[in-house]
N, C-alpha and C positions, 0 to 999 in steps of 0.2 A: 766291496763293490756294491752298489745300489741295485736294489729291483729293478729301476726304471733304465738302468743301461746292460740291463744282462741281455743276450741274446735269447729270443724264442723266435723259433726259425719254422716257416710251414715250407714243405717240399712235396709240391703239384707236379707230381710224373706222369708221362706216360710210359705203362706196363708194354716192352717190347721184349722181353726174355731175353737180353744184352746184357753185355757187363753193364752197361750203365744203371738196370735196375741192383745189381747188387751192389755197387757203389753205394746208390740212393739209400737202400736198408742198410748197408753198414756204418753209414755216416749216419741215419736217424736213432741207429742203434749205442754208437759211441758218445756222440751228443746227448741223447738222457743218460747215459752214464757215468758221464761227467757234468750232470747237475743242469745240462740244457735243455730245454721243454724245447720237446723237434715232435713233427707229427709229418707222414706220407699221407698225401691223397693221391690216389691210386686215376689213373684214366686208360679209358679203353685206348687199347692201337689206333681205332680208327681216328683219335683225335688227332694224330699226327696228319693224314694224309685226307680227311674230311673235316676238319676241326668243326665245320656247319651242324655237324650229327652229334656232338657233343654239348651237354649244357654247360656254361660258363660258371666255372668255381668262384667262391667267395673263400677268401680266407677267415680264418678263425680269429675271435676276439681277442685271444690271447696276442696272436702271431705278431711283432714287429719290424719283421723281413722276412724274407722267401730267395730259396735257394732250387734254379732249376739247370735243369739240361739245354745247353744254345740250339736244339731241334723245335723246344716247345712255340705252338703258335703264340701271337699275344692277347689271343682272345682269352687264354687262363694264367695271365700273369695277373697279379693286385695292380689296383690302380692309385694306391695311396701307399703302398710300402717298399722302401728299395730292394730291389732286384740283384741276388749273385749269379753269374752265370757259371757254367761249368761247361768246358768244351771236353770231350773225353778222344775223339781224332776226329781232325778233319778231312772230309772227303772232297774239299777242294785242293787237296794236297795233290799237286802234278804225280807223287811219288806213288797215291793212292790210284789213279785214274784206269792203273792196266788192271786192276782187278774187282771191275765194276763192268755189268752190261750196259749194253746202247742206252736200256729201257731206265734204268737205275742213275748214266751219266745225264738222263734227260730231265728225269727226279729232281735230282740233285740241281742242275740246272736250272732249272725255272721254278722250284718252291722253296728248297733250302735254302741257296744262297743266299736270296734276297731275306729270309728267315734268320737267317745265322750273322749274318753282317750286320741287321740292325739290333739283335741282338746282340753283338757284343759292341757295337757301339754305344747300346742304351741302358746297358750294366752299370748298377752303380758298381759292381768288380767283375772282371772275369778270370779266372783258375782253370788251368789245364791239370791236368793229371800227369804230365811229365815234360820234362825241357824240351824233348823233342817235341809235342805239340805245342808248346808253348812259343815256337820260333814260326810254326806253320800259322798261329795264328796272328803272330804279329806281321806275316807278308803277307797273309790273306786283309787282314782288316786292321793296321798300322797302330795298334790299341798296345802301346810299348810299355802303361802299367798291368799287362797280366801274369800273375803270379804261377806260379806251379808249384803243387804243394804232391808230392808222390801218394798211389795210395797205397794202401795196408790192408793186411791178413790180421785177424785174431791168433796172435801165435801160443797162447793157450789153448785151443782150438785144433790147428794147422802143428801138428806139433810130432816128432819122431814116433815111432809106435814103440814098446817097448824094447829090450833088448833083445826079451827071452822070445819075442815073436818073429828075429829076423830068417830068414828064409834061407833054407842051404838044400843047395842041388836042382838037378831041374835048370830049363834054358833062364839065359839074361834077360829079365822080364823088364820091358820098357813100356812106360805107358803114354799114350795119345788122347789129349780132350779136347774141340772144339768142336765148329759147325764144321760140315763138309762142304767147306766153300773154296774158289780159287784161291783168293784172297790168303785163307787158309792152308793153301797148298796139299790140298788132297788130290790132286789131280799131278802129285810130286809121290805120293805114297809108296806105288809101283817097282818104280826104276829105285827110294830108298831103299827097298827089301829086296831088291834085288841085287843093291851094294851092300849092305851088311855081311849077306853069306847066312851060314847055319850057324847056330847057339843061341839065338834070339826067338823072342818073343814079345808082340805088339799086342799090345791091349788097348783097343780104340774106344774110346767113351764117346761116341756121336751115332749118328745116322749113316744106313747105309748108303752106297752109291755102288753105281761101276768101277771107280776105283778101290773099293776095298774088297769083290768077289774075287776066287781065286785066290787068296794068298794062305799057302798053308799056314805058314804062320802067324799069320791075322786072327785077334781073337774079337769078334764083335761083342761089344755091353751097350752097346744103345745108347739107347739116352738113359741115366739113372740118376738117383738122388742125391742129394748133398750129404748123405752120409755114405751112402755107398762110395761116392766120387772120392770122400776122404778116405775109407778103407785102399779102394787101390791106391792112392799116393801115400799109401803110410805101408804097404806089403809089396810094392814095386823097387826095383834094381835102379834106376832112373826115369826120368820125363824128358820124352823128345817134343821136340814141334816142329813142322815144316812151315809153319805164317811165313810168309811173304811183309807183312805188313801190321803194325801192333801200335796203336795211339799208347799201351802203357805194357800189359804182358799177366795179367794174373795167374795164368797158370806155370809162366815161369817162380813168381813169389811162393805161391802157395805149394811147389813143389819143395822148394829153399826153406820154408818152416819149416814141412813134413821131415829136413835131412834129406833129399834124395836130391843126386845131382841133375842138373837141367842144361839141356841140349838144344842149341838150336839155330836161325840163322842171324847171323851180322845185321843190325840196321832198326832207324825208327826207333820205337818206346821200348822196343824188347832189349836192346842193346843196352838202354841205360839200366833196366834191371840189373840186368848180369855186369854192369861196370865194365863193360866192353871187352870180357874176358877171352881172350883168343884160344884158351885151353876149352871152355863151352861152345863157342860160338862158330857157324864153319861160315863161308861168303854166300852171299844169297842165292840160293837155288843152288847151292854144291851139294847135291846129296850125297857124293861119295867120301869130300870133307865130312860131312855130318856121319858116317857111318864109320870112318876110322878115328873118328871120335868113341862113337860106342865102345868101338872094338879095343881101344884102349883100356876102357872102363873093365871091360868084361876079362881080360889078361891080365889086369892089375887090381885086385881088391882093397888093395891098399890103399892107392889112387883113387878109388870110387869111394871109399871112409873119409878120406883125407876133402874130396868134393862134397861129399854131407857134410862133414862140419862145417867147410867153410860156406857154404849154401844158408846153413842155419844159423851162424853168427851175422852172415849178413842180413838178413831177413830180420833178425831183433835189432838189428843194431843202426838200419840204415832206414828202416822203410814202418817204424814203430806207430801203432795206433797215437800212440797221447802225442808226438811231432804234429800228425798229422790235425790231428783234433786243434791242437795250439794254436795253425796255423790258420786255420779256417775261425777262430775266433775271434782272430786278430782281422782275420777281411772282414769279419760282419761288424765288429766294432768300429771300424774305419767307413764302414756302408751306412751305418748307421749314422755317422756325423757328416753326409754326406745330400746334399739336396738332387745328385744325379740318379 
Protein backbone atom coordinates (compact mmCIF):
# COMPACT_ATOMS: atom_id res chain seq x y z
CA UNK A 1 0.00 0.00 0.00
CA UNK A 2 1.33 3.67 -0.71
CA UNK A 3 2.34 6.31 1.78
CA UNK A 4 0.02 8.49 0.26
CA UNK A 5 -3.24 6.36 0.98
CA UNK A 6 -2.20 5.09 4.40
CA UNK A 7 -4.47 6.45 7.04
CA UNK A 8 -2.94 9.12 9.70
CA UNK A 9 -5.78 10.07 11.67
CA UNK A 10 -5.79 13.27 14.22
CA UNK A 11 -8.48 12.82 17.06
CA UNK A 12 -9.68 16.44 18.61
CA UNK A 13 -11.42 15.33 21.90
CA UNK A 14 -13.04 16.64 24.49
CA UNK A 15 -11.71 15.25 27.99
CA UNK A 16 -15.17 14.49 29.77
CA UNK A 17 -13.96 11.45 31.99
CA UNK A 18 -16.58 9.07 29.91
CA UNK A 19 -16.17 6.02 28.19
CA UNK A 20 -15.89 7.96 25.19
CA UNK A 21 -12.38 9.29 26.34
CA UNK A 22 -11.20 5.82 26.84
CA UNK A 23 -12.49 4.80 23.50
CA UNK A 24 -10.51 7.84 22.13
CA UNK A 25 -6.98 6.36 23.83
CA UNK A 26 -7.62 2.89 23.04
CA UNK A 27 -8.32 3.53 19.56
CA UNK A 28 -5.19 6.01 19.34
CA UNK A 29 -3.45 3.42 21.09
CA UNK A 30 -4.31 0.37 18.63
CA UNK A 31 -3.84 2.48 15.54
CA UNK A 32 -0.07 3.16 16.24
CA UNK A 33 0.11 -0.30 16.78
CA UNK A 34 -0.72 -1.30 13.91
CA UNK A 35 1.64 0.97 11.90
CA UNK A 36 -1.11 4.15 12.01
CA UNK A 37 0.19 7.50 12.87
CA UNK A 38 -2.93 8.60 15.22
CA UNK A 39 -2.29 11.51 17.68
CA UNK A 40 -5.26 13.01 20.60
CA UNK A 41 -5.59 16.53 21.15
CA UNK A 42 -6.93 16.71 24.26
CA UNK A 43 -9.82 19.80 25.03
CA UNK A 44 -10.95 21.15 28.14
CA UNK A 45 -14.84 20.13 29.14
CA UNK A 46 -15.63 23.49 28.81
CA UNK A 47 -15.35 23.32 24.97
CA UNK A 48 -18.37 21.28 24.86
CA UNK A 49 -20.69 23.46 26.52
CA UNK A 50 -18.68 27.19 25.92
CA UNK A 51 -16.87 26.16 22.79
CA UNK A 52 -16.38 30.48 22.58
CA UNK A 53 -13.62 29.78 25.56
CA UNK A 54 -11.74 27.46 23.65
CA UNK A 55 -9.06 28.24 20.99
CA UNK A 56 -9.72 26.68 17.69
CA UNK A 57 -7.39 23.57 16.73
CA UNK A 58 -5.40 23.21 13.74
CA UNK A 59 -4.62 19.82 12.84
CA UNK A 60 -1.30 18.61 12.27
CA UNK A 61 0.72 18.39 8.97
CA UNK A 62 0.85 15.04 8.94
CA UNK A 63 -2.88 14.28 9.68
CA UNK A 64 -5.18 13.33 6.52
CA UNK A 65 -8.55 12.81 8.31
CA UNK A 66 -9.78 13.20 11.75
CA UNK A 67 -11.85 10.95 13.68
CA UNK A 68 -14.15 12.72 16.41
CA UNK A 69 -17.02 12.21 18.93
CA UNK A 70 -20.86 13.51 17.18
CA UNK A 71 -20.88 15.88 20.57
CA UNK A 72 -17.90 17.90 19.25
CA UNK A 73 -18.78 21.64 18.19
CA UNK A 74 -17.54 22.39 14.53
CA UNK A 75 -15.53 25.07 15.54
CA UNK A 76 -12.52 22.15 16.14
CA UNK A 77 -13.24 20.06 13.31
CA UNK A 78 -10.50 20.74 10.09
CA UNK A 79 -11.65 22.50 7.46
CA UNK A 80 -9.83 20.67 4.64
CA UNK A 81 -9.82 17.11 5.79
CA UNK A 82 -12.74 14.42 6.05
CA UNK A 83 -14.49 13.91 9.10
CA UNK A 84 -15.40 10.34 10.96
CA UNK A 85 -17.95 10.55 13.22
CA UNK A 86 -18.42 8.34 16.13
CA UNK A 87 -21.73 8.31 18.04
CA UNK A 88 -21.21 6.20 21.26
CA UNK A 89 -25.32 6.53 22.64
CA UNK A 90 -27.75 8.75 21.83
CA UNK A 91 -29.60 10.75 24.08
CA UNK A 92 -32.15 11.50 21.80
CA UNK A 93 -33.03 8.05 22.27
CA UNK A 94 -36.93 8.12 23.62
CA UNK A 95 -35.53 5.01 25.53
CA UNK A 96 -32.75 7.31 27.09
CA UNK A 97 -35.20 10.25 28.07
CA UNK A 98 -36.40 8.71 31.81
CA UNK A 99 -33.07 9.00 33.06
CA UNK A 100 -32.01 12.37 32.33
CA UNK A 101 -33.08 15.71 34.34
CA UNK A 102 -35.38 18.72 33.25
CA UNK A 103 -31.95 20.63 33.19
CA UNK A 104 -29.89 17.92 31.08
CA UNK A 105 -33.30 17.07 28.65
CA UNK A 106 -33.13 21.02 27.99
CA UNK A 107 -29.20 20.54 27.14
CA UNK A 108 -29.68 18.11 25.02
CA UNK A 109 -32.53 19.93 23.41
CA UNK A 110 -31.34 23.06 22.30
CA UNK A 111 -27.28 22.45 21.73
CA UNK A 112 -26.83 18.77 21.01
CA UNK A 113 -29.34 17.97 18.80
CA UNK A 114 -28.85 20.62 16.37
CA UNK A 115 -24.85 19.57 17.15
CA UNK A 116 -25.36 15.84 16.58
CA UNK A 117 -27.61 15.91 13.48
CA UNK A 118 -25.53 17.98 11.48
CA UNK A 119 -23.01 16.17 12.53
CA UNK A 120 -23.90 13.06 11.32
CA UNK A 121 -25.16 14.46 8.44
CA UNK A 122 -21.89 16.04 7.55
CA UNK A 123 -19.66 12.98 8.28
CA UNK A 124 -17.78 11.84 5.58
CA UNK A 125 -18.73 8.35 7.82
CA UNK A 126 -20.48 7.78 10.83
CA UNK A 127 -19.86 4.49 13.33
CA UNK A 128 -21.69 3.56 16.33
CA UNK A 129 -20.26 1.44 18.81
CA UNK A 130 -22.94 -1.01 18.62
CA UNK A 131 -26.10 -2.21 16.63
CA UNK A 132 -28.19 -1.05 19.11
CA UNK A 133 -27.10 2.59 18.53
CA UNK A 134 -26.60 2.19 15.45
CA UNK A 135 -30.66 1.82 14.77
CA UNK A 136 -31.05 4.94 17.12
CA UNK A 137 -29.18 6.86 14.93
CA UNK A 138 -30.52 5.92 11.87
CA UNK A 139 -34.27 7.19 13.25
CA UNK A 140 -32.66 10.00 14.82
CA UNK A 141 -30.83 11.37 11.57
CA UNK A 142 -32.08 8.74 8.50
CA UNK A 143 -27.98 8.31 7.69
CA UNK A 144 -28.77 4.41 6.65
CA UNK A 145 -24.75 4.18 5.70
CA UNK A 146 -23.63 4.14 9.48
CA UNK A 147 -21.49 1.36 10.42
CA UNK A 148 -21.06 -0.19 13.86
CA UNK A 149 -18.01 -1.52 14.40
CA UNK A 150 -18.21 -3.12 18.43
CA UNK A 151 -15.49 -1.96 20.88
CA UNK A 152 -12.70 -3.78 22.67
CA UNK A 153 -10.61 -4.53 25.73
CA UNK A 154 -6.82 -5.36 25.43
CA UNK A 155 -7.36 -9.04 26.53
CA UNK A 156 -3.72 -9.30 27.31
CA UNK A 157 -4.34 -6.73 29.65
CA UNK A 158 -8.11 -7.58 30.98
CA UNK A 159 -7.17 -11.05 31.39
CA UNK A 160 -7.99 -14.07 34.31
CA UNK A 161 -5.57 -13.62 37.35
CA UNK A 162 -3.91 -16.58 37.91
CA UNK A 163 -5.03 -19.83 39.21
CA UNK A 164 -2.90 -20.00 42.13
CA UNK A 165 -4.65 -16.52 43.19
CA UNK A 166 -8.30 -17.72 43.13
CA UNK A 167 -10.07 -16.88 46.38
CA UNK A 168 -11.67 -19.66 48.68
CA UNK A 169 -13.91 -18.81 51.60
CA UNK A 170 -15.28 -15.78 52.69
CA UNK A 171 -18.78 -14.23 51.23
CA UNK A 172 -19.58 -14.12 47.16
CA UNK A 173 -17.81 -11.22 46.25
CA UNK A 174 -19.58 -9.13 43.42
CA UNK A 175 -18.19 -6.22 42.10
CA UNK A 176 -20.05 -2.82 40.97
CA UNK A 177 -18.30 0.12 38.72
CA UNK A 178 -19.86 3.04 37.32
CA UNK A 179 -21.17 6.82 38.06
CA UNK A 180 -23.75 6.87 40.57
CA UNK A 181 -26.35 8.01 38.31
CA UNK A 182 -30.12 7.10 37.75
CA UNK A 183 -29.34 6.10 34.36
CA UNK A 184 -26.99 3.85 36.14
CA UNK A 185 -29.42 2.51 38.57
CA UNK A 186 -27.99 3.35 41.91
CA UNK A 187 -31.04 4.47 43.07
CA UNK A 188 -31.98 0.39 42.43
CA UNK A 189 -28.89 -0.69 44.70
CA UNK A 190 -31.08 -0.89 47.90
CA UNK A 191 -33.99 -2.98 47.30
CA UNK A 192 -30.99 -5.22 45.07
CA UNK A 193 -29.29 -6.07 48.61
CA UNK A 194 -32.05 -6.49 49.92
CA UNK A 195 -33.13 -9.40 47.43
CA UNK A 196 -29.99 -11.22 47.35
CA UNK A 197 -30.18 -12.10 51.21
CA UNK A 198 -26.84 -12.95 53.19
CA UNK A 199 -23.50 -14.68 51.58
CA UNK A 200 -22.81 -11.66 49.56
CA UNK A 201 -20.60 -8.99 49.21
CA UNK A 202 -20.57 -5.67 46.94
CA UNK A 203 -17.69 -3.86 46.15
CA UNK A 204 -18.87 -0.59 44.63
CA UNK A 205 -16.10 1.22 42.53
CA UNK A 206 -17.74 4.83 42.39
CA UNK A 207 -18.95 7.67 44.42
CA UNK A 208 -20.83 7.80 47.23
CA UNK A 209 -24.47 8.69 47.62
CA UNK A 210 -27.46 8.04 49.87
CA UNK A 211 -28.06 5.07 48.15
CA UNK A 212 -24.96 3.20 49.11
CA UNK A 213 -24.93 4.43 53.18
CA UNK A 214 -26.32 1.70 55.35
CA UNK A 215 -25.62 -1.28 53.65
CA UNK A 216 -23.83 -3.71 55.63
CA UNK A 217 -22.65 -5.39 52.97
CA UNK A 218 -21.59 -2.54 50.74
CA UNK A 219 -17.91 -2.14 50.48
CA UNK A 220 -17.05 1.51 49.25
CA UNK A 221 -13.57 1.89 46.81
CA UNK A 222 -14.28 5.11 45.47
CA UNK A 223 -13.17 6.18 42.64
CA UNK A 224 -9.77 4.33 41.98
CA UNK A 225 -7.26 3.61 39.38
CA UNK A 226 -6.99 1.61 36.37
CA UNK A 227 -5.07 -0.68 37.92
CA UNK A 228 -6.68 -1.00 41.13
CA UNK A 229 -10.04 -1.30 39.02
CA UNK A 230 -8.41 -4.38 37.24
CA UNK A 231 -7.28 -5.98 40.53
CA UNK A 232 -10.92 -6.15 41.68
CA UNK A 233 -12.24 -7.67 38.48
CA UNK A 234 -9.38 -10.19 38.39
CA UNK A 235 -10.12 -11.21 42.55
CA UNK A 236 -13.96 -10.92 42.43
CA UNK A 237 -16.61 -13.95 42.26
CA UNK A 238 -18.63 -11.87 39.45
CA UNK A 239 -19.73 -8.25 38.12
CA UNK A 240 -23.10 -6.96 38.50
CA UNK A 241 -24.69 -3.78 37.09
CA UNK A 242 -27.98 -2.35 37.63
CA UNK A 243 -27.61 0.38 34.17
CA UNK A 244 -30.81 0.91 33.09
CA UNK A 245 -29.47 2.05 29.84
CA UNK A 246 -25.86 1.24 27.94
CA UNK A 247 -24.90 2.84 24.22
CA UNK A 248 -22.22 -0.38 24.39
CA UNK A 249 -21.35 -1.96 28.14
CA UNK A 250 -17.57 -1.94 29.03
CA UNK A 251 -17.63 -2.96 32.03
CA UNK A 252 -19.72 -5.96 31.10
CA UNK A 253 -16.51 -6.92 28.29
CA UNK A 254 -13.96 -6.12 30.59
CA UNK A 255 -15.43 -8.29 33.27
CA UNK A 256 -15.74 -11.29 30.19
CA UNK A 257 -11.70 -10.87 29.57
CA UNK A 258 -11.01 -10.76 33.39
CA UNK A 259 -13.14 -14.63 33.30
CA UNK A 260 -15.63 -13.44 35.74
CA UNK A 261 -19.24 -13.83 35.00
CA UNK A 262 -21.36 -10.70 34.25
CA UNK A 263 -24.83 -9.85 35.62
CA UNK A 264 -27.14 -7.51 34.56
CA UNK A 265 -30.20 -6.15 32.92
CA UNK A 266 -31.95 -7.04 29.49
CA UNK A 267 -31.77 -4.10 26.86
CA UNK A 268 -29.89 -1.43 24.60
CA UNK A 269 -25.95 -2.00 23.95
CA UNK A 270 -25.54 -4.05 27.23
CA UNK A 271 -27.65 -6.86 25.76
CA UNK A 272 -25.79 -7.11 22.61
CA UNK A 273 -22.52 -7.78 24.71
CA UNK A 274 -23.65 -10.54 26.64
CA UNK A 275 -25.51 -12.09 23.19
CA UNK A 276 -28.74 -11.65 24.76
CA UNK A 277 -27.99 -14.36 27.23
CA UNK A 278 -31.04 -14.97 29.50
CA UNK A 279 -28.82 -17.16 31.86
CA UNK A 280 -26.82 -13.23 32.64
CA UNK A 281 -29.29 -11.00 32.02
CA UNK A 282 -32.66 -10.56 34.47
CA UNK A 283 -35.69 -7.83 32.68
CA UNK A 284 -35.11 -4.29 33.35
CA UNK A 285 -35.33 -3.12 36.71
CA UNK A 286 -35.89 -6.86 38.13
CA UNK A 287 -33.78 -6.82 40.92
CA UNK A 288 -35.03 -9.79 42.31
CA UNK A 289 -34.37 -11.57 38.84
CA UNK A 290 -30.96 -10.02 38.95
CA UNK A 291 -30.31 -11.54 42.50
CA UNK A 292 -31.49 -15.24 41.83
CA UNK A 293 -29.20 -14.84 39.26
CA UNK A 294 -26.26 -14.34 41.91
CA UNK A 295 -27.75 -16.79 43.91
CA UNK A 296 -27.35 -19.28 41.54
CA UNK A 297 -23.70 -18.47 40.81
CA UNK A 298 -22.89 -18.71 44.55
CA UNK A 299 -24.73 -22.57 44.99
CA UNK A 300 -23.07 -23.62 41.96
CA UNK A 301 -19.31 -23.29 41.51
CA UNK A 302 -19.44 -25.06 38.73
CA UNK A 303 -21.71 -22.89 36.99
CA UNK A 304 -19.82 -19.84 37.88
CA UNK A 305 -16.43 -21.66 36.09
CA UNK A 306 -18.31 -22.84 33.44
CA UNK A 307 -19.71 -18.55 33.17
CA UNK A 308 -15.82 -17.51 33.15
CA UNK A 309 -14.93 -19.41 30.44
CA UNK A 310 -17.54 -18.89 28.42
CA UNK A 311 -17.48 -14.90 29.30
CA UNK A 312 -13.64 -15.21 28.14
CA UNK A 313 -13.93 -17.04 25.03
CA UNK A 314 -16.42 -14.44 24.04
CA UNK A 315 -14.52 -11.60 24.66
CA UNK A 316 -11.47 -12.81 22.41
CA UNK A 317 -13.34 -14.19 20.09
CA UNK A 318 -16.32 -11.70 19.34
CA UNK A 319 -15.28 -8.34 20.43
CA UNK A 320 -11.03 -8.68 19.37
CA UNK A 321 -9.00 -5.44 19.02
CA UNK A 322 -7.44 -6.12 15.27
CA UNK A 323 -11.61 -6.73 14.02
CA UNK A 324 -12.07 -3.71 15.44
CA UNK A 325 -8.95 -1.80 14.19
CA UNK A 326 -9.86 -3.56 10.45
CA UNK A 327 -12.83 -2.14 10.60
CA UNK A 328 -12.17 1.52 11.17
CA UNK A 329 -9.47 1.30 8.31
CA UNK A 330 -11.71 0.29 6.06
CA UNK A 331 -14.11 3.60 6.86
CA UNK A 332 -11.16 6.02 6.80
CA UNK A 333 -10.01 4.52 3.41
CA UNK A 334 -13.45 4.89 1.94
CA UNK A 335 -13.58 8.68 3.74
CA UNK A 336 -10.61 9.26 2.20
CA UNK A 337 -11.85 8.74 -1.53
CA UNK A 338 -14.69 10.69 -0.55
CA UNK A 339 -15.28 14.44 -1.38
CA UNK A 340 -18.17 14.58 1.79
Amino acid sequence: MQTTHRPAVWLPTIRANTGADVFTTRLCHALNAAGIRAEITWLPHRAEIMPWTAAPTQPPAWANLAHVNSWLPRRFWPHNLPVIVTVHHLVHDPAYAPYRSAAQAAYHRSIIRPRERAAISDAAAVTTVSEYVRGTVIEFAGRHDTLSIHNWVDTTRFTPAPITSERTGGPFRLLMAGSASRRKGIDLLPSFVEALGPGFQIRFAGADTPYTRGLDNVVMLGRISDEALLHEYQHCDAVVSLSRYEGFGYTALEAMACGKPFLGFDGSGLAEVMHHSSDCLAPLEDVVGLAIRCRKLLADRQLTRQACMQGRLQATTHFSEHTAIRSYLNTYRRAMGTNR
